[in-house]
BALOBA-1460 file (C-alpha; in Angstrom, 3 decimals):
// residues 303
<rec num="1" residu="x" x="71.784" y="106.803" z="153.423"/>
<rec num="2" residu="x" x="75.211" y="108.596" z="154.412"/>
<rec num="3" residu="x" x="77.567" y="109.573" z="157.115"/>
<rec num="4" residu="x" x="76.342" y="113.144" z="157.984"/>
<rec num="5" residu="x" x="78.427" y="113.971" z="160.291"/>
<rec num="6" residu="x" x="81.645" y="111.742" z="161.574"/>
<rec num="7" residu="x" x="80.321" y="108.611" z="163.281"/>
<rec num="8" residu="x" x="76.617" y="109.893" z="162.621"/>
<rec num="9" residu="x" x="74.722" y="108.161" z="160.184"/>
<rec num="10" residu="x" x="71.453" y="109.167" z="158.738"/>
<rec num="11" residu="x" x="69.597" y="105.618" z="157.256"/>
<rec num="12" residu="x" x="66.829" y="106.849" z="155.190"/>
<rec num="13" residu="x" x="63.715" y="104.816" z="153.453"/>
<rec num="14" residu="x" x="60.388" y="105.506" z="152.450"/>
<rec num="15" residu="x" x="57.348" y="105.963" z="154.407"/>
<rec num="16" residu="x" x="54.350" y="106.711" z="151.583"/>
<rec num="17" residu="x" x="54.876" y="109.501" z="149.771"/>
<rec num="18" residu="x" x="57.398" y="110.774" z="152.453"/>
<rec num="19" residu="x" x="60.194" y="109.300" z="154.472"/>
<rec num="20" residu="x" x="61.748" y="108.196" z="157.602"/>
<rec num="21" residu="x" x="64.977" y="108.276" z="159.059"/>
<rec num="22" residu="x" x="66.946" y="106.327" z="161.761"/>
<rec num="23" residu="x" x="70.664" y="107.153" z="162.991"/>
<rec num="24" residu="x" x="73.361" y="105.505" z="163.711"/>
<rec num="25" residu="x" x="76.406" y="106.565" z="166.385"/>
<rec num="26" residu="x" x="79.440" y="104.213" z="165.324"/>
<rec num="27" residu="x" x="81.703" y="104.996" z="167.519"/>
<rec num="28" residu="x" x="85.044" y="102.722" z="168.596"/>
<rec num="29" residu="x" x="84.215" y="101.512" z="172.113"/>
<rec num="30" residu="x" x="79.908" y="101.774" z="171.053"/>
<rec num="31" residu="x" x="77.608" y="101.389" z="168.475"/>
<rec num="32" residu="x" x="74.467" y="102.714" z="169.005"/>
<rec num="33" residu="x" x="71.276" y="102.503" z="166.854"/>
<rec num="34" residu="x" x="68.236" y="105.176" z="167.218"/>
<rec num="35" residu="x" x="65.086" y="103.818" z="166.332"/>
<rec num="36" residu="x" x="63.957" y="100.942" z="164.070"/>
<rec num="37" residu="x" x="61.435" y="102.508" z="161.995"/>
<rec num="38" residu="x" x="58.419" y="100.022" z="161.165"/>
<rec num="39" residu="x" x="58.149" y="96.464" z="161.408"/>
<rec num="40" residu="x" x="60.261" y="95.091" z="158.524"/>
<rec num="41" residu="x" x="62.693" y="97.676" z="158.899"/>
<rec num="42" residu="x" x="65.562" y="95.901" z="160.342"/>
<rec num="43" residu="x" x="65.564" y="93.350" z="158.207"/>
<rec num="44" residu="x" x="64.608" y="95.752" z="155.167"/>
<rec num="45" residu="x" x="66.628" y="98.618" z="155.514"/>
<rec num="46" residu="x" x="68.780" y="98.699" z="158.757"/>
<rec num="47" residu="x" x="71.145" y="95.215" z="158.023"/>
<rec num="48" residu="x" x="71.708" y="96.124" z="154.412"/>
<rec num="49" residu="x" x="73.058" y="99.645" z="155.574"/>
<rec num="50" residu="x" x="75.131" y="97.980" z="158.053"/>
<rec num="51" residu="x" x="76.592" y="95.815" z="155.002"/>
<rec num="52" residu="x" x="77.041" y="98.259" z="153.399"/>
<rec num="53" residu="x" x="79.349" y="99.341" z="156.205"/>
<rec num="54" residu="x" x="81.343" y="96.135" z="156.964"/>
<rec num="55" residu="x" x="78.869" y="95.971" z="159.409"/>
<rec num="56" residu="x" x="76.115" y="93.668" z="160.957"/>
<rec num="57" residu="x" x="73.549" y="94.021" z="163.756"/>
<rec num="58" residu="x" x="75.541" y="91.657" z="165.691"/>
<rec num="59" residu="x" x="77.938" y="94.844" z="165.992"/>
<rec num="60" residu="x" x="74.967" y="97.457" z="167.663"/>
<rec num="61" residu="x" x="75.350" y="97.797" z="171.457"/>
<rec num="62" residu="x" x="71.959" y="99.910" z="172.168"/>
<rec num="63" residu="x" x="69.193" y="100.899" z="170.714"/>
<rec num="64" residu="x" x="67.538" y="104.413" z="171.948"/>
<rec num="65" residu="x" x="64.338" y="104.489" z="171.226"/>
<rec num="66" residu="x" x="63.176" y="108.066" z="170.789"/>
<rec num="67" residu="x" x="59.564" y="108.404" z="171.361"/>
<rec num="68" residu="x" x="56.432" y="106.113" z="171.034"/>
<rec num="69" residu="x" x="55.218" y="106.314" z="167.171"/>
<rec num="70" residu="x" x="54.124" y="103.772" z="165.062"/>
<rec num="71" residu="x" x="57.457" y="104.514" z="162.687"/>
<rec num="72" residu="x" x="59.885" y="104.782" z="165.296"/>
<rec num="73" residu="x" x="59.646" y="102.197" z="167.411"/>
<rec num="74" residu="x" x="58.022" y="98.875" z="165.207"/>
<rec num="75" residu="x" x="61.248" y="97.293" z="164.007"/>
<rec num="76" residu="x" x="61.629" y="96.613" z="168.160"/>
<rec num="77" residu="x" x="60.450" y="92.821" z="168.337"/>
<rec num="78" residu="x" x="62.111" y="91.878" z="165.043"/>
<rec num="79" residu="x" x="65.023" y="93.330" z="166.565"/>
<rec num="80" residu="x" x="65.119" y="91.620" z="169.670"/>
<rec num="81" residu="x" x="64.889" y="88.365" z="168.023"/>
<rec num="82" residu="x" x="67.409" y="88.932" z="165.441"/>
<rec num="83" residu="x" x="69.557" y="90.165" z="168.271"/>
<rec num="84" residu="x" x="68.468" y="89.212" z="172.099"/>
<rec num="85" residu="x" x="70.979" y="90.689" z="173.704"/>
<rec num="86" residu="x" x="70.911" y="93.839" z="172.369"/>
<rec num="87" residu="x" x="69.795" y="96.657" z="175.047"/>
<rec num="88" residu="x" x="66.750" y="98.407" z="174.772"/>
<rec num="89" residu="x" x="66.266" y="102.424" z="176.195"/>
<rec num="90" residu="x" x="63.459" y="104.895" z="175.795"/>
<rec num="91" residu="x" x="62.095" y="107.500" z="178.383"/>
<rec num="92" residu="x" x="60.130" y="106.189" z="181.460"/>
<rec num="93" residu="x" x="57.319" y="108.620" z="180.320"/>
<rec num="94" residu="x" x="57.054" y="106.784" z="177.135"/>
<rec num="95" residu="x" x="57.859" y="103.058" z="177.961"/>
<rec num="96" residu="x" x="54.155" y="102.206" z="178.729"/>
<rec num="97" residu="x" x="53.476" y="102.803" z="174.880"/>
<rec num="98" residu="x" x="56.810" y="101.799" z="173.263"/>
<rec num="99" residu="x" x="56.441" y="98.199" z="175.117"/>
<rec num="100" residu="x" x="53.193" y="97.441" z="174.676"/>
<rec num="101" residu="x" x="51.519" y="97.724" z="170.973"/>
<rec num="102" residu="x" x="47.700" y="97.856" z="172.047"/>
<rec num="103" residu="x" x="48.648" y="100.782" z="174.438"/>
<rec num="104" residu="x" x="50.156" y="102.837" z="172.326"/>
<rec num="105" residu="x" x="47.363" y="102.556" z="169.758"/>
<rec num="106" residu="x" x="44.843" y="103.355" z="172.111"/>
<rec num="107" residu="x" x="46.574" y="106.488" z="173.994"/>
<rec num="108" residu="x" x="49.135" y="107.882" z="171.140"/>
<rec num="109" residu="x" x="46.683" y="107.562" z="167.964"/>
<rec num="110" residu="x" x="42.927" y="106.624" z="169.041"/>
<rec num="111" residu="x" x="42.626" y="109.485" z="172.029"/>
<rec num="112" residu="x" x="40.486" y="111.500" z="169.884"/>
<rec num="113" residu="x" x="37.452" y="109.099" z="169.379"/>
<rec num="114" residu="x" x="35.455" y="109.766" z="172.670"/>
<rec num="115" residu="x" x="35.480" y="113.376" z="170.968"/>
<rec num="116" residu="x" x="33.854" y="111.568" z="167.917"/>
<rec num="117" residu="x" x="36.822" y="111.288" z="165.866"/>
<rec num="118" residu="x" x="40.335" y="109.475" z="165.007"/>
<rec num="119" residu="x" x="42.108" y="106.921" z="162.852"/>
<rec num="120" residu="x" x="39.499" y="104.772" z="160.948"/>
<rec num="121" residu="x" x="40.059" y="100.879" z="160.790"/>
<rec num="122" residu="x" x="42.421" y="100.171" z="158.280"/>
<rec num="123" residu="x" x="44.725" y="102.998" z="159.729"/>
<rec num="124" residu="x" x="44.559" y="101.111" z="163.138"/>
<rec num="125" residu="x" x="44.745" y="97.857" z="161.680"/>
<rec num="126" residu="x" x="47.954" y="99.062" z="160.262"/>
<rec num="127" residu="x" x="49.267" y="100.435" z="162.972"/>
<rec num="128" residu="x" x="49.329" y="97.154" z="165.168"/>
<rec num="129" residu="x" x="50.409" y="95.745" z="162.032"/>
<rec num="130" residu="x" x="53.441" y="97.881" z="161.301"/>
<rec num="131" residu="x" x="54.291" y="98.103" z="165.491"/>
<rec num="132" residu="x" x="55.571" y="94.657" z="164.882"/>
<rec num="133" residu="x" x="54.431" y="92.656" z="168.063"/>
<rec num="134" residu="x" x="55.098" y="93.502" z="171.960"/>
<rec num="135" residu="x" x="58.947" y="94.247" z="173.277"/>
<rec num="136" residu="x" x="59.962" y="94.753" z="176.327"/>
<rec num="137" residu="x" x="62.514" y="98.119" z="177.574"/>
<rec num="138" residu="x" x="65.567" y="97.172" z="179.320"/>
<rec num="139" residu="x" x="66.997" y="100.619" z="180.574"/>
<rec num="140" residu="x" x="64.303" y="103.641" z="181.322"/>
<rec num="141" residu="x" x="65.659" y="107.224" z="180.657"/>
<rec num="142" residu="x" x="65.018" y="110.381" z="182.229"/>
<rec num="143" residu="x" x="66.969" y="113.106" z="179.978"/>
<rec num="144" residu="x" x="70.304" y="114.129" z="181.246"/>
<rec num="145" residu="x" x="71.921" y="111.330" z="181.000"/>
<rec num="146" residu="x" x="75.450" y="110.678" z="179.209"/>
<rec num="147" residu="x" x="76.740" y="108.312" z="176.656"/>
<rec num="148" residu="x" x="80.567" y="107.082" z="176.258"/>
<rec num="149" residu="x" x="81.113" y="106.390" z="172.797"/>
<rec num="150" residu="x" x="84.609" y="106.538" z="172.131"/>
<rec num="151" residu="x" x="87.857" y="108.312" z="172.966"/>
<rec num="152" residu="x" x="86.931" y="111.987" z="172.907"/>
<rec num="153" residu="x" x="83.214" y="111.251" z="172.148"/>
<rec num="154" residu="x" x="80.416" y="111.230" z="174.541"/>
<rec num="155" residu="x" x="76.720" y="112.345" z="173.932"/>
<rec num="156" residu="x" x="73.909" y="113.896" z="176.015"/>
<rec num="157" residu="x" x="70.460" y="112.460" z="175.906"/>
<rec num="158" residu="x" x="68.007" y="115.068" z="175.814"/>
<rec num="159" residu="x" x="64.446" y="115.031" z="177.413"/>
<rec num="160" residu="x" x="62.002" y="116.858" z="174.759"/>
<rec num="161" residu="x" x="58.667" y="116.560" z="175.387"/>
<rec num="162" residu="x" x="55.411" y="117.814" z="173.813"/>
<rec num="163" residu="x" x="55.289" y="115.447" z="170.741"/>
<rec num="164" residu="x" x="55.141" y="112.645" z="172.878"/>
<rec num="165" residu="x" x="55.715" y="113.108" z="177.525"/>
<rec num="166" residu="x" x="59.334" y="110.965" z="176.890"/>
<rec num="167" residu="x" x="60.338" y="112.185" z="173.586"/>
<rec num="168" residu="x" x="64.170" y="111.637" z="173.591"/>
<rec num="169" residu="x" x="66.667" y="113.621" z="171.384"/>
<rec num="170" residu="x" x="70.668" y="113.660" z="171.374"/>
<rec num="171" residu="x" x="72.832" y="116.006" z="171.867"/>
<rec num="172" residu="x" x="76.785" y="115.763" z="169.914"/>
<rec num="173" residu="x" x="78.949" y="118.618" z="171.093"/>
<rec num="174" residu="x" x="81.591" y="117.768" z="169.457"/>
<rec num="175" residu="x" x="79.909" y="118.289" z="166.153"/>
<rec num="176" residu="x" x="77.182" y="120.803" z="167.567"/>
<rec num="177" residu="x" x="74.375" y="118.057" z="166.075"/>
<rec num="178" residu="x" x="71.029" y="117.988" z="167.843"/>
<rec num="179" residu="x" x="68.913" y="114.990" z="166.942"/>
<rec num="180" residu="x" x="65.713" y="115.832" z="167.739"/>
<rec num="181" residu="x" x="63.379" y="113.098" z="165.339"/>
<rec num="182" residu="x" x="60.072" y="114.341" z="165.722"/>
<rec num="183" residu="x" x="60.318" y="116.747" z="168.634"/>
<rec num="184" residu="x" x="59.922" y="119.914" z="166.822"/>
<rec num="185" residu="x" x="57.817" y="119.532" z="163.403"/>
<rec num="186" residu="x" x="57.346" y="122.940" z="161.861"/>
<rec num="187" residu="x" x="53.940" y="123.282" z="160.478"/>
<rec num="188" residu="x" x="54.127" y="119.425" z="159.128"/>
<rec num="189" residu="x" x="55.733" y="116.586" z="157.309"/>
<rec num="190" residu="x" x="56.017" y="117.137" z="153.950"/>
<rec num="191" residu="x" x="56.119" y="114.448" z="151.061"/>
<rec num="192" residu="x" x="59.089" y="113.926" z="149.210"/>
<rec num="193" residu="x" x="58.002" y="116.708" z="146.505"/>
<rec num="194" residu="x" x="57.692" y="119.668" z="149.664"/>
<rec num="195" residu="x" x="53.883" y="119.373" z="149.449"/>
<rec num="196" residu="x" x="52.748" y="119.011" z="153.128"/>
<rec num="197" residu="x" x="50.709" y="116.018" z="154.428"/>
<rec num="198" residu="x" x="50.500" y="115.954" z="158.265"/>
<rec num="199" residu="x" x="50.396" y="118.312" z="160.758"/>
<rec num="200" residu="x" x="51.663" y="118.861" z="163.966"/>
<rec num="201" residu="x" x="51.056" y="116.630" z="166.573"/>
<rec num="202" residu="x" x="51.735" y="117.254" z="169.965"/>
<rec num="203" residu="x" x="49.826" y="116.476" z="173.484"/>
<rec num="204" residu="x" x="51.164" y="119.423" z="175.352"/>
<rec num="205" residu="x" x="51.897" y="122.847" z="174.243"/>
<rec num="206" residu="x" x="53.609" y="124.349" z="177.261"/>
<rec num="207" residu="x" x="55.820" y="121.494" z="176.734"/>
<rec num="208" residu="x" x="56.511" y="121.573" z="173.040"/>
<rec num="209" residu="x" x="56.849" y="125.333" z="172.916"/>
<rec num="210" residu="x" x="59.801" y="124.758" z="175.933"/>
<rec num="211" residu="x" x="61.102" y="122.449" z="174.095"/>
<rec num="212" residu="x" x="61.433" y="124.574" z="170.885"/>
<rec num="213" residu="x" x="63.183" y="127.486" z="173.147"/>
<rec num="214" residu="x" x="65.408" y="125.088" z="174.482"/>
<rec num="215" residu="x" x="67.115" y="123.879" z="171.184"/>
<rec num="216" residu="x" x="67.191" y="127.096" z="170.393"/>
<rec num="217" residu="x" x="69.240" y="127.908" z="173.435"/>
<rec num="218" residu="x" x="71.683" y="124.976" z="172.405"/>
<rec num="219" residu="x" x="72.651" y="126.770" z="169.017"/>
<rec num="220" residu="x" x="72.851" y="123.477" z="166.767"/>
<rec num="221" residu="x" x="75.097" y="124.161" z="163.971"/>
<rec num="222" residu="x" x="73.088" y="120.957" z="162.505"/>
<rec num="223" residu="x" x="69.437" y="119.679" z="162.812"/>
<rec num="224" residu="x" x="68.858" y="115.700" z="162.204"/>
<rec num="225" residu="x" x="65.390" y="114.580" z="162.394"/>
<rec num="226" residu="x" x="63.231" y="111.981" z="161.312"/>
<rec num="227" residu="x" x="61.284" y="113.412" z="158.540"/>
<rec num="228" residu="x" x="62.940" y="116.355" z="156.932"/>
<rec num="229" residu="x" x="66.488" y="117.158" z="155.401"/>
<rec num="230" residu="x" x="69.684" y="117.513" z="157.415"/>
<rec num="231" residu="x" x="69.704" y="121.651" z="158.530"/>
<rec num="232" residu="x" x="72.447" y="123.104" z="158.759"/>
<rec num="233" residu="x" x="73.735" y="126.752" z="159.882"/>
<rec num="234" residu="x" x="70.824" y="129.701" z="159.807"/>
<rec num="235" residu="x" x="68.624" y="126.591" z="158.580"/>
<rec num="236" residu="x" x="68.274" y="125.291" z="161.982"/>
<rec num="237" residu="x" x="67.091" y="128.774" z="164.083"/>
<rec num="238" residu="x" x="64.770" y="129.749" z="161.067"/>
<rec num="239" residu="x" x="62.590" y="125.936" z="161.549"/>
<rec num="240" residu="x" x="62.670" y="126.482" z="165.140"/>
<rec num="241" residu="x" x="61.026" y="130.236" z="164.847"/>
<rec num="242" residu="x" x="58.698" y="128.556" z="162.274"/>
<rec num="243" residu="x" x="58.206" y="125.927" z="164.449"/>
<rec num="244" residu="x" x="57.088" y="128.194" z="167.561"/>
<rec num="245" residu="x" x="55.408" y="130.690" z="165.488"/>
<rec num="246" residu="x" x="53.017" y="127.889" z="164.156"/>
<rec num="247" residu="x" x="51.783" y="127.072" z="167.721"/>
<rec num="248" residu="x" x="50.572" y="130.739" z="167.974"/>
<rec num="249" residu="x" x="49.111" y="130.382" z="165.382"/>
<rec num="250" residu="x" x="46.854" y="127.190" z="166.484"/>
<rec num="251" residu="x" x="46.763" y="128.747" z="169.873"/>
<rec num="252" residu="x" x="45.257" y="132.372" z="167.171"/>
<rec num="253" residu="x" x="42.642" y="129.124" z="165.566"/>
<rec num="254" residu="x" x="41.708" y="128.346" z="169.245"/>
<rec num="255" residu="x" x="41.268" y="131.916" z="170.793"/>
<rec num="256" residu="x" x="39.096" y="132.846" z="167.720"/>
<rec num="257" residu="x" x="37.020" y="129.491" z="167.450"/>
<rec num="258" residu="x" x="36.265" y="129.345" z="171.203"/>
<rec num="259" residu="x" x="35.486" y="133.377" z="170.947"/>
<rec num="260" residu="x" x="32.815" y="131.602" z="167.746"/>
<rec num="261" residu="x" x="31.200" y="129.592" z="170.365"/>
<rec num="262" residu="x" x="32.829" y="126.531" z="168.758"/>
<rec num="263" residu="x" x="33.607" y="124.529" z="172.606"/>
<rec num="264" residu="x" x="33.211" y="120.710" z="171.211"/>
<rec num="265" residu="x" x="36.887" y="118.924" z="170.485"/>
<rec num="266" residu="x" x="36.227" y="117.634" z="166.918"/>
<rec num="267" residu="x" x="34.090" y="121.199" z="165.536"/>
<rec num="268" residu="x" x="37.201" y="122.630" z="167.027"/>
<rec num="269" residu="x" x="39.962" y="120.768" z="165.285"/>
<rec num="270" residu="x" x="37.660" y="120.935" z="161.966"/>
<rec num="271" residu="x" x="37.948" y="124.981" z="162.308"/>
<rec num="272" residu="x" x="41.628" y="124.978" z="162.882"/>
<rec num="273" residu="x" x="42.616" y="122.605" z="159.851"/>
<rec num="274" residu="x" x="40.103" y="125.545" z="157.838"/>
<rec num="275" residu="x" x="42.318" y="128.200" z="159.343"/>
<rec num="276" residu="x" x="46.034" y="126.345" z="158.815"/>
<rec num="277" residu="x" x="45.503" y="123.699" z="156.704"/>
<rec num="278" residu="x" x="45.197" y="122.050" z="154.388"/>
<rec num="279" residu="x" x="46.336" y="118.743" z="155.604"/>
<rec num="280" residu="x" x="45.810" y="115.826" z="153.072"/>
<rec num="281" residu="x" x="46.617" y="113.204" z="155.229"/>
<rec num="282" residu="x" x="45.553" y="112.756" z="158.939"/>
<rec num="283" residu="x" x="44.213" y="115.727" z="159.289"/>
<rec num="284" residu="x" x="42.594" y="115.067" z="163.033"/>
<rec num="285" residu="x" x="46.469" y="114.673" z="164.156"/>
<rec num="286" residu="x" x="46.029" y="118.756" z="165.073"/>
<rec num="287" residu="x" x="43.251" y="117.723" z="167.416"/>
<rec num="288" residu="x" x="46.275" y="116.911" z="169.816"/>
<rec num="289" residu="x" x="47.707" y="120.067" z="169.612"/>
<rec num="290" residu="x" x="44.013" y="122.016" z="169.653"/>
<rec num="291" residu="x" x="42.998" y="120.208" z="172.984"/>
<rec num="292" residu="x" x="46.829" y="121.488" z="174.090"/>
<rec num="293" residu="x" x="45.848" y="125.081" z="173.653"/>
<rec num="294" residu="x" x="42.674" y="124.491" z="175.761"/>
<rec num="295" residu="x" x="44.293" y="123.169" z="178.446"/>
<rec num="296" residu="x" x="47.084" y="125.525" z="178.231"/>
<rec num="297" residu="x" x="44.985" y="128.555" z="179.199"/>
<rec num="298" residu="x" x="43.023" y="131.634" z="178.004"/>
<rec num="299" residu="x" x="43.587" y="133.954" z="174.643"/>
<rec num="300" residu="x" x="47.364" y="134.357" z="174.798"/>
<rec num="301" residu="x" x="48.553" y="131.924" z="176.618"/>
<rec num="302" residu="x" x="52.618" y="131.144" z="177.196"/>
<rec num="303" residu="x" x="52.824" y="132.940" z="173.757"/>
């Protein structure tokens, strides 16, 4: 847990064998938290940080929800109770899911299972456990909007989709920081050793791959996310190009297994983990990303 950047703080704890991360923008005239991680994490992790700060939750103004995840989003009820006036924002695209746990289970994790696969039952039964209870969004966002925090410092909110339709991100100029959290993730989270768990997951890969080009376009001199280290420099460009060269090569798994005959979802997904994996841990999160390249087109397509 540190101040990354001035006024930027990056609150890390664990999440299995790998971690999570929230931010914090303290700046004079706003406070502004992004994300509350799982269901205890408030309580857990977020206050104690604050403490550690002179701090208190009493003193956050907003929280920005990023995107509709299980680990990004579950700390919102015990938030709201701890603090009911506090105001809640996440992108209209997302707010169906981030609002309403049994939605989000069923449309962000359990998509896959008419295709004869998915999260098993103690995964799910963790998941409603761990999104902490229903909470309602006060303010819906639509990317593009801009945030006063201080004298000198205002922030752009970023529309990113791909991982999620309303991912959110952040853009600092002042200190040429893009928060992104989960918008771009490589060729998957790693543990805290560098041995990779989880792929990719993302619903649409026009989207994602736009999404890539377009922080590349913004020239971060410093990547936050949710799930890696802080990048910094010629860090930043080469995740990006390993980033978008990874969905050519599940678009490469696609072209060949389709050109194999191999047309069902799940057969599908189990042929691209073969070809890019392996994945110890939820594995059938690339089915998102597989069914992507099938709807995205032919052999080739928006390379």
């Amino acid at each position: 847990m540190e101040e990354v950047l001035p006024g930027i703080h990056r609150i890390e704890s664990d999440l299995g064998a790998r971690f999570m991360c929230q931010y914090l923008l303290a700046g004079e005239d706003r406070t502004v938290l992004v994300d509350t991680g799982l269901a205890g994490t408030p309580d857990e992790v977020i206050a104690p940080y604050l403490r550690s700060l002179g701090l208190h939750l009493e003193d956050i103004d907003d929280v920005i929800i990023s995107h509709a995840d299980v680990d990004h989003c579950g700390g919102n009820r015990l938030l709201r109770e701890l603090k009911p006036d506090l105001r809640f924002w996440c992108h209209e695209l997302d707010r169906p899911y981030v609002e309403r746990n049994r939605v989000m289970l069923a449309e962000i994790y359990c998509w896959s299972e008419p295709y004869g696969f998915g999260p098993d039952e103690e995964s799910k039964e963790w998941i409603l456990r761990e999104l902490g209870g229903d909470s309602p969004v006060d303010v819906g966002l639509r990317g593009g909007e801009t945030l006063r925090l201080g004298p000198g410092w205002r922030v752009e909110i970023l529309h990113l989709p791909g991982h999620t339709p309303g991912h959110l991100g952040i853009w600092d100029p002042r200190s040429g920081a893009a928060i992104i959290i989960d918008a771009v993730l490589e060729s998957g989270i790693y543990d805290r050793e560098g041995n990779r768990l989880i792929p990719p997951r993302y619903f649409d890969a026009v989207a994602y791959r736009r999404t890539i080009r377009a922080l590349r376009s913004l020239r971060p001199e410093h990547l936050l996310t949710a799930h890696y280290p802080v990048m910094r420099g010629e860090e930043v460009t080469d995740f990006l190009d390993r980033s978008l060269e990874f969905t050519r090569q599940v678009q490469r798994a696609v072209d060949e297994g389709l050109a194999r005959g191999t047309t069902h979802l799940g057969e599908l997904t189990r042929f691209a983990t073969e070809r890019l994996g392996p994945y110890p841990e939820f594995a059938t999160e690339l089915g998102a990303g597989v069914r992507a390249h099938m709807l995205a087109g032919g052999p080739g397509a928006d390379r």
